[in-house]
Steps between C-alpha positions, in 0.01 A plus 500: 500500500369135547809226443378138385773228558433188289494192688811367373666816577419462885607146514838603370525768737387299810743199434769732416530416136421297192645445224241622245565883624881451493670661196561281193869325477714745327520385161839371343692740276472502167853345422357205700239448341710514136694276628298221584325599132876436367569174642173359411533562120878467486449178631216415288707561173795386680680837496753618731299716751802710509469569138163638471552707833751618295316602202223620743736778590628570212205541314284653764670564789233279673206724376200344400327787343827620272438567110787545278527730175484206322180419653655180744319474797436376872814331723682329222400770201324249287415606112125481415574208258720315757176513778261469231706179384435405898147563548628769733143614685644853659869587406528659854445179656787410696418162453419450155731778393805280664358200388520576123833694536644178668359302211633695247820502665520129504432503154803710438694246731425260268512635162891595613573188670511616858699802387377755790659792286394428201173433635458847722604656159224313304227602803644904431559507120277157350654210404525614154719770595740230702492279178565777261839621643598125626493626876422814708357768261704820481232701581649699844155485698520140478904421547375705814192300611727196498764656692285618749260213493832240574645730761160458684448137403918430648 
């Protein structure tokens, strides 16, 4: 068997190492990464970061590839219309899926005047729901979201 040692190779070897053969940097968890995702957006739309982690978990439990029955998908389980409405590229996106879901979000700030409840109810159920019953729908998936998205969010 004949062995062939590239040039590079036997430079490394004779000066005891380089840094071109060492093995990559580990790369940062995932939750890392989400995060720095999170703060960039929440503080683009001037959201509490807190907030969307909070709805990050709550929707998805920080996965990027989940689908709901309802066909909501990616990190913060955007609707087709909502990404659509967002020019959403890839709905798995981390980046562009947090991006809309923090816009929307802010959105719902807004429409209830800062009103995080009202608003994580809006995000769940729509905002018509939320302005139908004058407040948190009684629908029991959502009076759940919002407890569970607050208990997160505190």
């Amino acid at each position: 068997m004949r062995h062939v040692t590239t040039a590079g190779a036997l430079v490394a070897i004779l000066s005891g190492c380089s840094s071109h053969f060492l093995p990559p940097a580990p790369v940062p968890p995932a939750s890392m990464h989400i995060g720095s995702i999170v703060r960039n957006a929440a503080a683009r739309y001037s959201v509490s970061p807190g907030l969307v982690r909070a709805v990050v978990m709550a929707e998805s439990a920080g996965n990027a590839r989940a689908i709901s029955n309802a066909g909501a998908e990616g990190l913060m389980q955007l609707m087709p219309a909502t990404a659509a409405e967002c020019r959403v590229q890839n709905v798995f996106d981390p980046v562009e899926n947090i991006d809309c879901g923090t816009r929307y979000l802010q959105q719902q700030l807004k429409r209830y005047n800062g009103n995080v409840r009202l608003a994580v109810a809006a995000y769940n159920a729509g905002p018509g729901a939320v302005d139908k019953y004058h407040g948190v729908p009684p629908y029991a998936e959502t009076r759940a979201y919002v407890v569970r998205v607050l208990a997160i969010y505190h």
